[in-house]
C-alpha positions, -999 to 999 in steps of 0.1 A, spaced: -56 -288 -46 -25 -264 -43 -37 -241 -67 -71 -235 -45 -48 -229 -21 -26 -209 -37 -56 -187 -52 -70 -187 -14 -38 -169 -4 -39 -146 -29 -70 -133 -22 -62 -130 15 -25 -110 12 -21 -78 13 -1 -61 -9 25 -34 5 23 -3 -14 -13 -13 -23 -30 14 -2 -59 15 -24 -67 -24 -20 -73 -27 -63 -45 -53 -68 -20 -26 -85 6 -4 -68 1 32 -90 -4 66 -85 -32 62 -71 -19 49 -38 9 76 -39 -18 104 -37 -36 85 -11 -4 86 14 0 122 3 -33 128 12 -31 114 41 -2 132 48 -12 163 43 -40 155 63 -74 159 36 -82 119 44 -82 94 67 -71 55 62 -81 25 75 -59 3 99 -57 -21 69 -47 10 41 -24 24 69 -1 -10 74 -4 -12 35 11 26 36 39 23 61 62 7 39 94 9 62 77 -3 90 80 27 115 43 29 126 40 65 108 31 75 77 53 102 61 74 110 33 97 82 32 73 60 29 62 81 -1 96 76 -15 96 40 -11 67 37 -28 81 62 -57 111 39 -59 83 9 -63 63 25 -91 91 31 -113 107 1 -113 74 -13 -130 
């Protein structure tokens, strides 16, 4: 039914901004870009597209302000 397959899709999209991978776009994700940034951790390939939310193929600050700009909107 379309709602198998709408619950199918969900569970298969990523989330941009979600570096984290727990469904919510927080905090959490923020400290893991600056983290990453400031070179303490490593991300996966999956957690690094997730990151690069202007679509550069680097992870730096402005995608740390896009993802500041996402947060407070919610």
């Amino acid at each position: 039914t379309l709602r198998e397959v709408i619950k199918y899709v969900d569970l298969i999209r990523d989330l941009p901004g979600d570096i984290n991978e727990d469904g919510i776009i927080s905090y959490l994700d923020m400290i893991m870009i600056l983290s990453y940034i400031l070179n303490f951790t490593q991300l996966s390939q999956n957690q690094f597209e997730n990151a690069d939310l202007n679509f550069d193929e680097s992870l730096d600050i402005y995608d740390l302000l896009l993802l500041s700009n996402i947060i407070s909107e919610n």
